[in-house]
Structures are given as structure tokens and as C-alpha cells.
FIRO-596255 format. One record per atom (N, C-alpha, C): residue number from 1; x, y, z. Coordinates in Angstrom, 1 decimal, m for minus. Last residue first. Layout:
BEGIN
[site NUM, [X, Y, Z]],
...
***
This chain:
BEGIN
[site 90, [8.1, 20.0, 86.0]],
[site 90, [6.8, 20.5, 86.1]],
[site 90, [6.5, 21.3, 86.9]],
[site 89, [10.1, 18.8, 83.5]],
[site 89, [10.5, 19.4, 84.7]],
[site 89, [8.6, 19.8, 84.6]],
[site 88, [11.4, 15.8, 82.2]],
[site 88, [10.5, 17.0, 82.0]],
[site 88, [10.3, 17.8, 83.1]],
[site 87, [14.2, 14.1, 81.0]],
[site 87, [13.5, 14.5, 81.9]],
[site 87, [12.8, 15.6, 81.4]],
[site 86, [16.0, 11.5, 79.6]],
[site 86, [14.8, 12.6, 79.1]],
[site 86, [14.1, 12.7, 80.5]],
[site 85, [18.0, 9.8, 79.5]],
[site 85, [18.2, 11.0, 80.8]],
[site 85, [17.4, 11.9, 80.4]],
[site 84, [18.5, 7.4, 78.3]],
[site 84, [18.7, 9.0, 77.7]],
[site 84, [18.4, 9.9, 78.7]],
[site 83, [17.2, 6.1, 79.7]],
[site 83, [18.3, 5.4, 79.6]],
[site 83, [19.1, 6.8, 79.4]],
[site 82, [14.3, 6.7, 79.9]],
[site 82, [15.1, 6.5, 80.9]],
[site 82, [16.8, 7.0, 80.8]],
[site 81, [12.7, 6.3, 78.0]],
[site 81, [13.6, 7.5, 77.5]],
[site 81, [14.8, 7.1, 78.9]],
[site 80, [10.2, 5.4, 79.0]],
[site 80, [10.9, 4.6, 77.5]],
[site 80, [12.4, 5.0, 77.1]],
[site 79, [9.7, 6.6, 80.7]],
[site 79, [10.3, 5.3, 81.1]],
[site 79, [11.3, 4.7, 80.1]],
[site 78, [10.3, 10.3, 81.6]],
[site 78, [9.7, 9.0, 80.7]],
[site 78, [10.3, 7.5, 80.6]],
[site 77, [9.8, 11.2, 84.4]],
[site 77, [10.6, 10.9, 83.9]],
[site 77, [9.5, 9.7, 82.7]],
[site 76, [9.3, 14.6, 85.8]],
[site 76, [8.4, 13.5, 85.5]],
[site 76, [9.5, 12.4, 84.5]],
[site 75, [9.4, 16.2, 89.2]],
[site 75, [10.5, 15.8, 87.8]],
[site 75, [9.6, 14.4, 87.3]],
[site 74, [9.3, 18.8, 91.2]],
[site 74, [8.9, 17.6, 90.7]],
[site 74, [9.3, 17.1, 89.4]],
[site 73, [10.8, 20.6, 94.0]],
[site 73, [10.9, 20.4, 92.7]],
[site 73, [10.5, 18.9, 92.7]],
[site 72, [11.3, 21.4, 96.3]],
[site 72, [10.4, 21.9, 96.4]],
[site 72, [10.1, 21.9, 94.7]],
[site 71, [14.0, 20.6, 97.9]],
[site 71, [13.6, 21.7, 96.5]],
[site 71, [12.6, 22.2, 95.9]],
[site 70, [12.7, 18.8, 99.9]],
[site 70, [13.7, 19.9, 100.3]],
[site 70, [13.9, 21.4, 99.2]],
[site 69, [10.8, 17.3, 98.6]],
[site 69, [10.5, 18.3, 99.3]],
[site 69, [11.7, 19.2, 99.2]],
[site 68, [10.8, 16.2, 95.2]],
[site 68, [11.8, 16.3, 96.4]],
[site 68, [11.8, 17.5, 97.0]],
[site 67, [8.9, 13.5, 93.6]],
[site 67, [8.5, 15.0, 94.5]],
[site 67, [9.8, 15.0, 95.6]],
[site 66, [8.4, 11.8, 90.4]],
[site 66, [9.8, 12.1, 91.6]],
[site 66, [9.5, 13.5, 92.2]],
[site 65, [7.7, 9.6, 88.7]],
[site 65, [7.3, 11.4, 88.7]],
[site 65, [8.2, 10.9, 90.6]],
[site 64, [7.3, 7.9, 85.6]],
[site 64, [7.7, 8.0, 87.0]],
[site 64, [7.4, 9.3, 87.2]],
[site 63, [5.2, 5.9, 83.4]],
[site 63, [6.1, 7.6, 83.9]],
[site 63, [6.8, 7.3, 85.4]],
[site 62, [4.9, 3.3, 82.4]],
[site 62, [5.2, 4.3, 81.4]],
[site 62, [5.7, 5.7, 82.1]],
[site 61, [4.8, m0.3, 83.2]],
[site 61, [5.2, 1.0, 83.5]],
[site 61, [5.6, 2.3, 82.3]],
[site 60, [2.5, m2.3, 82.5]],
[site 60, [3.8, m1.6, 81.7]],
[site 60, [4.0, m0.5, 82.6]],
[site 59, [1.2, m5.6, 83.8]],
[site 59, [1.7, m3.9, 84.3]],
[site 59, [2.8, m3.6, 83.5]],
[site 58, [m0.9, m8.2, 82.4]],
[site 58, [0.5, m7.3, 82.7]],
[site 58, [0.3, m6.1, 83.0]],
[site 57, [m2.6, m10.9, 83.0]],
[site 57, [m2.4, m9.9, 83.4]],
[site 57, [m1.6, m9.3, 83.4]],
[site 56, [m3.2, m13.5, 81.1]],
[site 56, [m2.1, m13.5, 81.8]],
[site 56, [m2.3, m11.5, 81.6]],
[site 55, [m4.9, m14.5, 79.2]],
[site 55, [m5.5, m15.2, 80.8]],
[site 55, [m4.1, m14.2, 81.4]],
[site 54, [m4.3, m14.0, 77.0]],
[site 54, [m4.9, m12.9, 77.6]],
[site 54, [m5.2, m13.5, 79.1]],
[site 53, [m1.4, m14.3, 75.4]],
[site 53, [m2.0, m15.0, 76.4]],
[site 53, [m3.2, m14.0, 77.2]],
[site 52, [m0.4, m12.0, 73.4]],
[site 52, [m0.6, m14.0, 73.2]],
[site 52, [m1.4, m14.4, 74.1]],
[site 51, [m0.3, m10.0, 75.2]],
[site 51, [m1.5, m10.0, 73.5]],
[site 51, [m1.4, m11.2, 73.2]],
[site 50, [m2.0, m10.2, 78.0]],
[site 50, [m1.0, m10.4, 77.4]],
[site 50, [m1.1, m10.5, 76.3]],
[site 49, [m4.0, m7.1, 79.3]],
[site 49, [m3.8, m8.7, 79.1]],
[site 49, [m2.4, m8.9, 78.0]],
[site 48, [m3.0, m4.5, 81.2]],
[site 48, [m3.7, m5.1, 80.5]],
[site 48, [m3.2, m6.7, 80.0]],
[site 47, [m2.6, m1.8, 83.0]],
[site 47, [m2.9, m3.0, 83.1]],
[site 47, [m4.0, m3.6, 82.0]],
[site 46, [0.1, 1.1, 82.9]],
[site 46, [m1.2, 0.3, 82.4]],
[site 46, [m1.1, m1.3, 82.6]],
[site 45, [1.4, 3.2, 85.6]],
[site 45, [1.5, 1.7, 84.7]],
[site 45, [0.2, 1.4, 84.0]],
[site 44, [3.9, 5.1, 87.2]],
[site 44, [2.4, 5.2, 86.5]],
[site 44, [2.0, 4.3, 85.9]],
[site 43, [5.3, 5.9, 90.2]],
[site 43, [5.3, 4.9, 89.0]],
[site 43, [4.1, 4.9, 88.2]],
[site 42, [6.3, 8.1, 92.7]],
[site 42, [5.1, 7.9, 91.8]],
[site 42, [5.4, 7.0, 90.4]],
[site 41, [8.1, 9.0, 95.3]],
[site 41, [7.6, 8.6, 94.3]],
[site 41, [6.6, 7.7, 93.6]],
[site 40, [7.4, 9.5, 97.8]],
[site 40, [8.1, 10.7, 97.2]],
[site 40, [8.1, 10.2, 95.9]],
[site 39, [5.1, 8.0, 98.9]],
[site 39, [5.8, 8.9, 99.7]],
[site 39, [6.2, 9.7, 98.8]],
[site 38, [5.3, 5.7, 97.0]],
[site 38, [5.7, 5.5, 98.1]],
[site 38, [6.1, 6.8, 98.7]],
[site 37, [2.4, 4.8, 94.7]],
[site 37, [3.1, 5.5, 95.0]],
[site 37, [4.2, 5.2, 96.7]],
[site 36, [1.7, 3.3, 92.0]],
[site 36, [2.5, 2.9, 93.4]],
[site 36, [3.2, 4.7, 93.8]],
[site 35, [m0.9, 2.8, 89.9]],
[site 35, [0.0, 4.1, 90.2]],
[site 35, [0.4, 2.9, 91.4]],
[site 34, [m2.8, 2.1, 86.8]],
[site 34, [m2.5, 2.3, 88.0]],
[site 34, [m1.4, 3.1, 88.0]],
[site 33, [m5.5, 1.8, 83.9]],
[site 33, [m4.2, 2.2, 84.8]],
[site 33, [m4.8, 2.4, 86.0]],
[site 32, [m6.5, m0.8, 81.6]],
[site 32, [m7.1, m0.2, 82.9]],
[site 32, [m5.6, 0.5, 83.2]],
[site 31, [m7.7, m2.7, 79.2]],
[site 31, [m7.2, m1.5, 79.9]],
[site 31, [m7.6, m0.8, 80.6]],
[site 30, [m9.4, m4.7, 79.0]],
[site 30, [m8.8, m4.7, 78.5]],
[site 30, [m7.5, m3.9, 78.4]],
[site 29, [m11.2, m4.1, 81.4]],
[site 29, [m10.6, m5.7, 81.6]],
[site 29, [m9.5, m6.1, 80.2]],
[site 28, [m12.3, m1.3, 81.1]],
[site 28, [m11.1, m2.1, 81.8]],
[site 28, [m10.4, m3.1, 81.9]],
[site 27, [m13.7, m2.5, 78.8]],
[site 27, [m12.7, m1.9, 78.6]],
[site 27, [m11.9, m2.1, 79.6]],
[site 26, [m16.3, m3.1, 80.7]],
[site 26, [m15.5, m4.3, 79.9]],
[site 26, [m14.3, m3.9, 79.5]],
[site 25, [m16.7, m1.6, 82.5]],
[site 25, [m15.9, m2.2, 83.3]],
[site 25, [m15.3, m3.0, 82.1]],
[site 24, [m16.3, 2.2, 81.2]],
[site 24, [m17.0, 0.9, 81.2]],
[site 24, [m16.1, m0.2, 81.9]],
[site 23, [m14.2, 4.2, 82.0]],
[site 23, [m15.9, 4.2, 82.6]],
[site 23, [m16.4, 2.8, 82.7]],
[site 22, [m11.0, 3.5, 81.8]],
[site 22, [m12.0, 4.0, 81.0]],
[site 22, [m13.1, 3.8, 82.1]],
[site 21, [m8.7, 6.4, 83.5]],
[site 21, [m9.4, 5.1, 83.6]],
[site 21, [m10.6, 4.9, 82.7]],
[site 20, [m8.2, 9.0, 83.7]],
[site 20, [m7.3, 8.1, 82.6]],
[site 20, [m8.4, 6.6, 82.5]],
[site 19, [m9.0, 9.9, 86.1]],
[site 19, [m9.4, 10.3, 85.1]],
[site 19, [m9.1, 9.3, 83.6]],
[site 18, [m7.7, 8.2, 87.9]],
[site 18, [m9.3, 7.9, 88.0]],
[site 18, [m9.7, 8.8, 86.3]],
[site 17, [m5.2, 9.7, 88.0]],
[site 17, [m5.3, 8.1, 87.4]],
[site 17, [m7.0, 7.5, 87.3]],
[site 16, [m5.8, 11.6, 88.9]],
[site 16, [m5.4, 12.0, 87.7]],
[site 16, [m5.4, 10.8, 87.1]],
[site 15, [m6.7, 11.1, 91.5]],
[site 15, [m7.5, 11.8, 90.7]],
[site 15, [m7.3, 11.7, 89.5]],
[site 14, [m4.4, 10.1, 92.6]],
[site 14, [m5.4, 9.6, 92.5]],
[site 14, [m6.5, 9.6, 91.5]],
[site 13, [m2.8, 12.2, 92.8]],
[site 13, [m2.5, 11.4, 91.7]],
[site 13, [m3.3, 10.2, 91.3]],
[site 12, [m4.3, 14.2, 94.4]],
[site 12, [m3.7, 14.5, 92.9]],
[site 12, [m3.8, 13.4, 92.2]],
[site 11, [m3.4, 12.3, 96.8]],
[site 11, [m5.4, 12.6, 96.3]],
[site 11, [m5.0, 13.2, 94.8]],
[site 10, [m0.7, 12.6, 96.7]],
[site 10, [m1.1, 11.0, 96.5]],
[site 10, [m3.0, 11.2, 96.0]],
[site 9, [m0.5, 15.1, 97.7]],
[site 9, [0.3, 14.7, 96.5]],
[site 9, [m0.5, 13.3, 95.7]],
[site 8, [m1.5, 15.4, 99.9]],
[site 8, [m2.3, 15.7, 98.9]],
[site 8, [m2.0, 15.3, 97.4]],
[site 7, [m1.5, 11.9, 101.8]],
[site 7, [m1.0, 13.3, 101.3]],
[site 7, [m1.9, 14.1, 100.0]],
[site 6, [m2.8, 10.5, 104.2]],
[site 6, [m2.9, 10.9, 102.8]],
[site 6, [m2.2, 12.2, 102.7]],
[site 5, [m2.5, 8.6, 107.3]],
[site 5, [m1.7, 10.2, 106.9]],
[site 5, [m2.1, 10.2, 105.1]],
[site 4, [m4.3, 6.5, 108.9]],
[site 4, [m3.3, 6.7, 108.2]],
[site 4, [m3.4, 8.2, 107.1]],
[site 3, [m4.5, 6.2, 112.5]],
[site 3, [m5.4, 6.8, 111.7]],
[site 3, [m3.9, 6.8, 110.2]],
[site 2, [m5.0, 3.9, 114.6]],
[site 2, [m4.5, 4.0, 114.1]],
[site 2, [m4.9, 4.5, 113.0]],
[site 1, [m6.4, 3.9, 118.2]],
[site 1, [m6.8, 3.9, 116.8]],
[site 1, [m5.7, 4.4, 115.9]],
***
């Protein structure tokens, strides 16, 4: 039986993306967020329709968030800001 490992980091981020989410399903279909996480990092994106083309589904990415066990430090990066090395420390 192959059982798969959840971290608590990833139930957090779960949670925090379920909160963001609207309630009603029609709003979703205009906005909705997601997350990828892989282990140590975390992408945070809204999904919504294309403002010309609504048949066409987009993902914006807007945070990243970076957990580095060894330091036992998390770092939220703004996407917009990237370029500028705007980090927030948490």
C-alpha cells in the first residue's frame, strides 16, 4: 500500500487558499485561486478567464513563498517585485 506523506506546511497552505476562494461556484468561474506546491516551494495564482476571450482559462501567478528547512526560515516573494529583489520575511 502506498501511503502519501502531507506536510503541515502544504494543510497551512491549503487552508489559506480555501479561505481566499469565493463560496459561490458562479464567482469561481470568474475567480478562483490556486497554489503548486513542490515540497519547499509554494507558487500562489489566480484563475480566471481571459478579459478578450473568456472561453480561455488563465493562471496569474502573484506570491511565491520559499520554506528552507536547514534555516528554519520562510521568505514570501512578490512576483510583480521579483525583478527588484522585494522580499518579505515571515
Amino acid at each position: 500500500m502506498d501511503k502519501k506523506t502531507i506536510s503541515i506546511y502544504e494543510v497551512q497552505l491549503r487552508s489559506f487558499i480555501e479561505s481566499l476562494r469565493p463560496t459561490e461556484e458562479e464567482t469561481r468561474k470568474l475567480l478562483d485561486f490556486g497554489y503548486i506546491w513542490d515540497g519547499q516551494t509554494a507558487f500562489l495564482f489566480e484563475i480566471r478567464p481571459k478579459w478578450n476571450n473568456p472561453t480561455e482559462i488563465q493562471q496569474h501567478h502573484f506570491a511565491k513563498i520559499r520554506y528552507m528547512r536547514m534555516i528554519t526560515d520562510s521568505s514570501i516573494y512578490s512576483l510583480s517585485h521579483i525583478d527588484s529583489g522585494l522580499k518579505c520575511k515571515i
